[in-house]
NUVOLO-757034 format. One record per residue (C-alpha): chain; residue in three letters; residue number from 1; x, y, z. Coordinates in steps of 0.1 Angstrom, whole numbers. Layout:
// NUVOLO-757034
NODE   kolro   kolnu   volum      px      py      pz
NODE       A     Ala     NUM       X       Y       Z
...
//
This chain:
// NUVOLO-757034
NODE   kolro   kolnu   volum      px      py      pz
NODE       A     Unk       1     837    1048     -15
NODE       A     Unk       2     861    1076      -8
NODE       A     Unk       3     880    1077      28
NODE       A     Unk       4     865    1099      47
NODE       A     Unk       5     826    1089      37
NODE       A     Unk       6     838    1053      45
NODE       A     Unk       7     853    1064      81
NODE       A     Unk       8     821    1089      89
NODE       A     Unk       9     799    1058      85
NODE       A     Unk      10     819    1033     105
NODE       A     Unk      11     822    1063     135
NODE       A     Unk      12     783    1068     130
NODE       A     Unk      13     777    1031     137
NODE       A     Unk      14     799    1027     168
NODE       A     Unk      15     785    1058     185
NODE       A     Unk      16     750    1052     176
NODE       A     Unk      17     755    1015     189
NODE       A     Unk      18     745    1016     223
NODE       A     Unk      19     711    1030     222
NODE       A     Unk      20     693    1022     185
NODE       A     Unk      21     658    1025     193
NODE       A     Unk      22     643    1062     185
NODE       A     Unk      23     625    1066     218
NODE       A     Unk      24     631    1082     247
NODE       A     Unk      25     652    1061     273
NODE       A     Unk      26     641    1048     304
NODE       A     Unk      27     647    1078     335
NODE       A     Unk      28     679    1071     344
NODE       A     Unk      29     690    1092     378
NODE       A     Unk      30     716    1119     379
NODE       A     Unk      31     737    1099     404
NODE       A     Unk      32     737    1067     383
NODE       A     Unk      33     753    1083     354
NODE       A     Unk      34     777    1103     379
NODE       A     Unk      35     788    1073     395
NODE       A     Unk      36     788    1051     359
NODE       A     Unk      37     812    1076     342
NODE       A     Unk      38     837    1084     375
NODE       A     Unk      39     847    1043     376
NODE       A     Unk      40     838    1032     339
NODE       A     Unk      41     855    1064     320
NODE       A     Unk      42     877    1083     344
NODE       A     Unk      43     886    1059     370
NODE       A     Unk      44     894    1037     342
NODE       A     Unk      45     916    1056     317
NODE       A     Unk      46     937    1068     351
NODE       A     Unk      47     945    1032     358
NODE       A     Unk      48     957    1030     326
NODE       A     Unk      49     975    1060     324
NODE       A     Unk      50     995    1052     355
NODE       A     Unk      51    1001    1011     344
NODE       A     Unk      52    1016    1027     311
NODE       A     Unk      53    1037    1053     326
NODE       A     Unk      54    1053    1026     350
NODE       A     Unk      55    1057    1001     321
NODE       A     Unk      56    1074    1032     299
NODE       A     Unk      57    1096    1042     335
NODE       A     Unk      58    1101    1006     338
NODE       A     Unk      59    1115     997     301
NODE       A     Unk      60    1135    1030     303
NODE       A     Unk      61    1152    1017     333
NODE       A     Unk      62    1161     982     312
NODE       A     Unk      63    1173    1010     280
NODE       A     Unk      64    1194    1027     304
NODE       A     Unk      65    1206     997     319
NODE       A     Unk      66    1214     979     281
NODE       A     Unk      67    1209    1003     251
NODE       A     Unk      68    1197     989     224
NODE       A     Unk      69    1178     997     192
NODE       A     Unk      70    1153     973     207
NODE       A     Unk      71    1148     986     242
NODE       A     Unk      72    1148    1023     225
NODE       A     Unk      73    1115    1010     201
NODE       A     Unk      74    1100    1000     231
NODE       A     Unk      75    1106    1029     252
NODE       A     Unk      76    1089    1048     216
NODE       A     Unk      77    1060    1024     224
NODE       A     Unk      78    1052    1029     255
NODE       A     Unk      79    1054    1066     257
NODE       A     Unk      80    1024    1062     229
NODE       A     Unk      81    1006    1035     248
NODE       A     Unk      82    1011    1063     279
NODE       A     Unk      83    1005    1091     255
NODE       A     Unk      84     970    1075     247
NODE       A     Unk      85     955    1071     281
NODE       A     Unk      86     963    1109     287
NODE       A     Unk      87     950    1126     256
NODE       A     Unk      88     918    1103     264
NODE       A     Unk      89     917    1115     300
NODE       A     Unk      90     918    1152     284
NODE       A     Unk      91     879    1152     284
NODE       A     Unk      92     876    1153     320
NODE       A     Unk      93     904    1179     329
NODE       A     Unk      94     888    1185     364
NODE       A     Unk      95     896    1175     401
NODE       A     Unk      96     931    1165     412
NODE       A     Unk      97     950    1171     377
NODE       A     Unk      98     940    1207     378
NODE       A     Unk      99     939    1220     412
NODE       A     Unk     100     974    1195     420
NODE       A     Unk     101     987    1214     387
NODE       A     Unk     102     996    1178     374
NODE       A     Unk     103     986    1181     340
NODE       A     Unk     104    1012    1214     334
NODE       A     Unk     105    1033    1194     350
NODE       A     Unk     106    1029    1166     323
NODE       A     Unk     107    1017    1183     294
NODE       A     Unk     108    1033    1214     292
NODE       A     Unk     109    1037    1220     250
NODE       A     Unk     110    1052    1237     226
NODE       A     Unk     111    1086    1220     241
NODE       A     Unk     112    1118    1244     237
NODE       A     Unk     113    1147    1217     230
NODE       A     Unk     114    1173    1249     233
NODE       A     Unk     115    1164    1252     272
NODE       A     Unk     116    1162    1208     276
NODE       A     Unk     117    1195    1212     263
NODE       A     Unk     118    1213    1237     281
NODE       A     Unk     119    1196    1218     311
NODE       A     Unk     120    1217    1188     296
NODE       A     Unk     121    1249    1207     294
NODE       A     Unk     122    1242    1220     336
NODE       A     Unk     123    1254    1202     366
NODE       A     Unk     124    1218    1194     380
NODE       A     Unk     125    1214    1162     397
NODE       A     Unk     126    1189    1142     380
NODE       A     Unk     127    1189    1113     407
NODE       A     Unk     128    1177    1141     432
NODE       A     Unk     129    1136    1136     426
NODE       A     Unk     130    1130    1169     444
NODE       A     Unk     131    1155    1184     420
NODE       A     Unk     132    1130    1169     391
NODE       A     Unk     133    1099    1186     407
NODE       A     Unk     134    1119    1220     410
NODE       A     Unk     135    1123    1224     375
NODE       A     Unk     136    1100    1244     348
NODE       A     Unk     137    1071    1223     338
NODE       A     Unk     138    1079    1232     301
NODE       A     Unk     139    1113    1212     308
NODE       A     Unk     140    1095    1172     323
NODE       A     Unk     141    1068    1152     315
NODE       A     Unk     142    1054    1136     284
NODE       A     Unk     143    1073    1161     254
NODE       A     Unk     144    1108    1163     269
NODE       A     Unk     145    1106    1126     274
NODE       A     Unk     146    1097    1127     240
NODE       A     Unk     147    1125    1148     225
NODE       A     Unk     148    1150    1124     243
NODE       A     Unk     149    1134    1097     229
NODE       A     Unk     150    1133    1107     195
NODE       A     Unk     151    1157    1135     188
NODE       A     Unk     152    1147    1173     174
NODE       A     Unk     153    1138    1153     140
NODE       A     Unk     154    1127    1125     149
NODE       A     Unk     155    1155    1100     143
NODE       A     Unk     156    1176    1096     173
NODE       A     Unk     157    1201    1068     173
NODE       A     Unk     158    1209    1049     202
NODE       A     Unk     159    1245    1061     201
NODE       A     Unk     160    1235    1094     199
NODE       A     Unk     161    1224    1097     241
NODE       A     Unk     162    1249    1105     259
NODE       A     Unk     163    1250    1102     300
NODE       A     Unk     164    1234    1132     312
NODE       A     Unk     165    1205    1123     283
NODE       A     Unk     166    1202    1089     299
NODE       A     Unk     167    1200    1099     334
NODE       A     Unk     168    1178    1128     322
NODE       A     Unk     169    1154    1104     307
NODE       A     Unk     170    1151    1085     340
NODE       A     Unk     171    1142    1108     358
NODE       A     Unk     172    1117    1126     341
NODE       A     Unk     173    1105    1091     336
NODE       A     Unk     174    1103    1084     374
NODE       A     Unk     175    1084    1114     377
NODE       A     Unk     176    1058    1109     351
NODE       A     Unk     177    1052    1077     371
NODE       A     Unk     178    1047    1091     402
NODE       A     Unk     179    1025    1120     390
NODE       A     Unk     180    1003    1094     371
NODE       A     Unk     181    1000    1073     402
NODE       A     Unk     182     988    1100     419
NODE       A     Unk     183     965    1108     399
NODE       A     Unk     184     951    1071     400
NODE       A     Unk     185     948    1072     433
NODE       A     Unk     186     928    1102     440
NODE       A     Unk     187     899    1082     413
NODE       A     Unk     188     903    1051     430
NODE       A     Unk     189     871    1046     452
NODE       A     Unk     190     889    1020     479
NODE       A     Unk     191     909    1054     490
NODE       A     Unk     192     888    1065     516
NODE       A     Unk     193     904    1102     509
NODE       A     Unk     194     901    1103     476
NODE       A     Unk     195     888    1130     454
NODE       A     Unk     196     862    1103     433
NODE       A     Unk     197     838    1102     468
NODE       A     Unk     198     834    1138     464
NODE       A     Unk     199     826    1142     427
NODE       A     Unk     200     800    1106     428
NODE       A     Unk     201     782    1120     461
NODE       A     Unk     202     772    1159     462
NODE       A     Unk     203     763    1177     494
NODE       A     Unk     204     757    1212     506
NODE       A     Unk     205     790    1203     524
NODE       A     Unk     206     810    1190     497
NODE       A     Unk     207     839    1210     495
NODE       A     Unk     208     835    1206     456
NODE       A     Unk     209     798    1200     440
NODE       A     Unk     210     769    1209     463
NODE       A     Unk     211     748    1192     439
NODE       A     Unk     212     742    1166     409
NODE       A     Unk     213     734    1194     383
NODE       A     Unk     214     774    1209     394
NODE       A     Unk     215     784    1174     391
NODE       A     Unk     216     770    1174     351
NODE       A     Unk     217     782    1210     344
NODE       A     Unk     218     814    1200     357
NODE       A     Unk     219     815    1172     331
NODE       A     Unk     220     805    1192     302
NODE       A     Unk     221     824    1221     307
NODE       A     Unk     222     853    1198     308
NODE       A     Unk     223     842    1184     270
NODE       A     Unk     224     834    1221     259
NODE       A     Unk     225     870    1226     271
NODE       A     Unk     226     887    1202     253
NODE       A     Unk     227     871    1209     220
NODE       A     Unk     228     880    1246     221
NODE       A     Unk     229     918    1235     236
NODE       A     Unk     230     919    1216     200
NODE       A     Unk     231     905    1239     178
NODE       A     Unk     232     922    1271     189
NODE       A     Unk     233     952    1258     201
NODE       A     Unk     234     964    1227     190
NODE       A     Unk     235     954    1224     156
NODE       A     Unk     236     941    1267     153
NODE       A     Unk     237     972    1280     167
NODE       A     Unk     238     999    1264     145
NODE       A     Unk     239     975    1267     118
NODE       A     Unk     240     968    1302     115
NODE       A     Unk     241    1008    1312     120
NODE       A     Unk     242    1018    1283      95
NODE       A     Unk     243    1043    1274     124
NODE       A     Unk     244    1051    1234     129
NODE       A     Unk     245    1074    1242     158
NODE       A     Unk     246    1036    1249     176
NODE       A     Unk     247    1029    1214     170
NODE       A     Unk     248    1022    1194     201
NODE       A     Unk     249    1038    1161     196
NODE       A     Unk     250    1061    1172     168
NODE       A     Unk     251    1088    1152     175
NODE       A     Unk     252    1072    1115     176
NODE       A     Unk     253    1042    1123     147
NODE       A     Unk     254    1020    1118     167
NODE       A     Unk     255     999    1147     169
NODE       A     Unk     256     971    1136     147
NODE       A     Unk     257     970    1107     170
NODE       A     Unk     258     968    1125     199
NODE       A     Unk     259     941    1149     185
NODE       A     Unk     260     916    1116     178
NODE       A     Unk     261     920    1104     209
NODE       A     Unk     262     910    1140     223
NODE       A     Unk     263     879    1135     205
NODE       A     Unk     264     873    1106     219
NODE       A     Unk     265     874    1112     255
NODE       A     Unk     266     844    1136     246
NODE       A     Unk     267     829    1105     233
NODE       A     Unk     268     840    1081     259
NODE       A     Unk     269     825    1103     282
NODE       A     Unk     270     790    1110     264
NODE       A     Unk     271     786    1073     256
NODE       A     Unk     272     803    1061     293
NODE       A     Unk     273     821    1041     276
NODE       A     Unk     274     854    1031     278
NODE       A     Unk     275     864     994     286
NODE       A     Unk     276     827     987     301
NODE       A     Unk     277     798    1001     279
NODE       A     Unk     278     773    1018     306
NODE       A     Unk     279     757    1049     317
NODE       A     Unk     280     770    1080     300
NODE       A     Unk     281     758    1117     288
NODE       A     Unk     282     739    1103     263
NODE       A     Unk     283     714    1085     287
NODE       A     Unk     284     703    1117     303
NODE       A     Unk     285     703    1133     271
NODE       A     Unk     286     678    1109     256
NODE       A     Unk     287     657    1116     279
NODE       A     Unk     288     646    1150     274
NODE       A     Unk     289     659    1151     234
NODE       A     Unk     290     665    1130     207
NODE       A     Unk     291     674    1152     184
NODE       A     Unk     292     701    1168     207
NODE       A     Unk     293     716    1133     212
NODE       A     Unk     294     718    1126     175
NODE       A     Unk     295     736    1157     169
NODE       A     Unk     296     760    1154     191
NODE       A     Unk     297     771    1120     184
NODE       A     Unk     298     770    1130     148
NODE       A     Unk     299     793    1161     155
NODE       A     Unk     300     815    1140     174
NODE       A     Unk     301     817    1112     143
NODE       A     Unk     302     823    1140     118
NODE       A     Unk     303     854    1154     137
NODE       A     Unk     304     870    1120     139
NODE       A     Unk     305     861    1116      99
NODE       A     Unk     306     878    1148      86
NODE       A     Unk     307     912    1140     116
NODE       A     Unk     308     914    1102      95
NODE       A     Unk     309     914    1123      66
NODE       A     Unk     310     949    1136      73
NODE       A     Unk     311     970    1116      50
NODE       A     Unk     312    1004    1128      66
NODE       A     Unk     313    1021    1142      98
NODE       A     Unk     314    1001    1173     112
NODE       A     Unk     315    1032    1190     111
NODE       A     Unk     316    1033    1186      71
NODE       A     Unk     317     992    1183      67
NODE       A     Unk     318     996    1224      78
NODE       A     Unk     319    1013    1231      46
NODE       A     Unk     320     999    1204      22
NODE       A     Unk     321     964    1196      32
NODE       A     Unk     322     955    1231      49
NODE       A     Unk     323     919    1229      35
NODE       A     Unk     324     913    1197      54
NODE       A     Unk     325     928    1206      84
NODE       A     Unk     326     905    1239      87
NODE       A     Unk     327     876    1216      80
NODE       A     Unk     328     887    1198     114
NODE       A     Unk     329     889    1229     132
NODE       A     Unk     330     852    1238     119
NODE       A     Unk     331     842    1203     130
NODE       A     Unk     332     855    1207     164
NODE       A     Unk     333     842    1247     168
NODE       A     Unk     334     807    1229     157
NODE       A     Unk     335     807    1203     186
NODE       A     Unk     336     814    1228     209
NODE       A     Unk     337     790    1250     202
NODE       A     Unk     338     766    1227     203
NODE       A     Unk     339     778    1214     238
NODE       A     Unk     340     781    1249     250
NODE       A     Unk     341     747    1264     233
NODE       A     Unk     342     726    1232     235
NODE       A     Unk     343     740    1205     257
NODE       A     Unk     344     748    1229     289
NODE       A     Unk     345     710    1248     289
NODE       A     Unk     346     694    1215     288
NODE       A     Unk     347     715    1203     318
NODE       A     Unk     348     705    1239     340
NODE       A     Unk     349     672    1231     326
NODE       A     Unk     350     662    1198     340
NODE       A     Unk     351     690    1190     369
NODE       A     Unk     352     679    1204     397
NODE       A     Unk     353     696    1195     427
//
């Protein structure tokens, strides 16, 4: 059995896993899956996100302190366990990381190593946090971290950082924690203040969603944007120019990586299941259409199938499997349409307050 048949059936079986039976599922209310997705999926993967970026700003701190070629593979590891928990938050791109502007300030991509550089070569202090916050969002967060830690080709030696690089690294380190943290806390329901209250309990005088259905659109334009964020710009883009230096995570290889997991905060989301298996998309779905449920958990499988396809580094795969990689775009440009043209309707259809 050939690769990507084999990985198309094992993805078919995990999303089809929670709900086998081929009737409609008990009514579930709008609040219930509101409430189940904002702890179980979001709430979740933020806790995450921010326990990873400590344990990367914390093992950074022990490099910087004692470099070693040990301390430097674990820094490498941690940025990817960090890395992870934020491409899998990328499905719900809503609430505090967009109207803070956290997520430019973390995710800001193509990086331009010339300008991290020169920045390298200045006088800035680095130890000065608001100095940090100050500076370009293309120039901190998750890829100039990156380039530090792995060098423009990927094979930085631990005698190769020099003292600005280490302080540098540090910093943008510290600030990727505290971002993250905020971002935590503004899910965590024991914050009286936080932004999770508003998005689990609409009212005509929430400041936010006035009702459930804005709550669910919300939610799936969120997905619809993630799939057309990965299929015209982070795998279309560098595609259609031919250009690696587009690539998001070009310097680690981890692109491909980071792409899967994209697709799987759709499907974390539409299952609700992340850690905890419980309400998700699917369950209102199945309600009111079978049919639609199926084919979006199939769309979902067959874009992870043809990204496990990808037998080398996206940056390489443009060049050398470039028939494969447009089949992922198509994949992804076919769950969106059908989460746009399908998913969304049904949602304005039978949400009414």
């Amino acid at each position: 059995m050939n690769k990507y048949l084999l990985t198309l059936l094992v993805v078919s079986s995990l999303v089809a896993c929670k709900k086998s039976t081929t009737s409609t599922g008990a009514k579930v209310e709008p609040s219930t899956v509101v409430a189940a997705i904002a702890t179980n999926v979001n709430q979740a993967i933020y806790a995450d996100l921010a326990l990873e970026a400590d344990s990367l700003h914390t093992t950074v701190q022990l490099f910087v302190a004692n470099p070693s070629v040990e301390l430097l593979e674990k820094c490498r590891f941690y940025w990817k366990k960090a890395r992870a928990a934020w491409e899998q938050s990328e499905g719900f791109i809503y609430g505090p990381v967009a109207t803070d502007n956290i997520d430019p300030r973390i995710d800001s991509w193509p990086v331009d190593y010339q300008a991290i550089d020169v920045e390298l070569a200045g006088n800035l202090d680095f130890t000065v946090d608001a100095n940090i916050d100050a500076l370009d969002d293309a120039l901190k967060g998750f890829h100039p971290i990156e380039y530090l830690l792995w060098g423009v080709n990927g094979a930085v030696n631990v005698a190769d950082f020099t003292p600005r690089q280490f302080e540098f690294l540090l910093a943008l380190t510290k600030n990727l924690k505290m971002l993250t943290g905020q971002l935590a806390t503004q899910w965590e329901t024991a914050n009286n203040t936080a932004y999770i209250h508003s998005f689990i309990a609409p009212t005509t005088n929430n400041p936010f969603y006035p009702t459930f259905r804005s709550v669910y659109e919300e939610m799936v334009n969120a997905l619809i944007g993630i799939c057309d964020e990965l299929a015209a710009g982070k795998i279309g883009e560098p595609l259609l120019l031919q250009d690696p230096s587009l690539e998001e995570s070009r310097y680690s290889s981890n692109s491909m990586t980071d792409f899967k997991n994209n697709i799987v905060s759709v499907q974390n989301v539409y299952l609700g299941k992340y850690v905890i298996n419980g309400y998700g998309l699917e369950d209102f779905v199945r309600q009111h259409n079978l049919s639609l449920d199926n084919e979006i958990k199939t769309a979902i499988a067959l874009c992870l199938a043809r990204m496990n396809a990808i037998t080398v580094p996206f940056g390489l795969a443009l060049s050398t499997q470039t028939q494969q990689v447009s089949q992922i775009v198509a994949a992804v440009e076919e769950l969106e349409d059908i989460l746009q043209l399908k998913l969304l309707p049904l949602i304005q259809t039978k949400i009414t307050n």
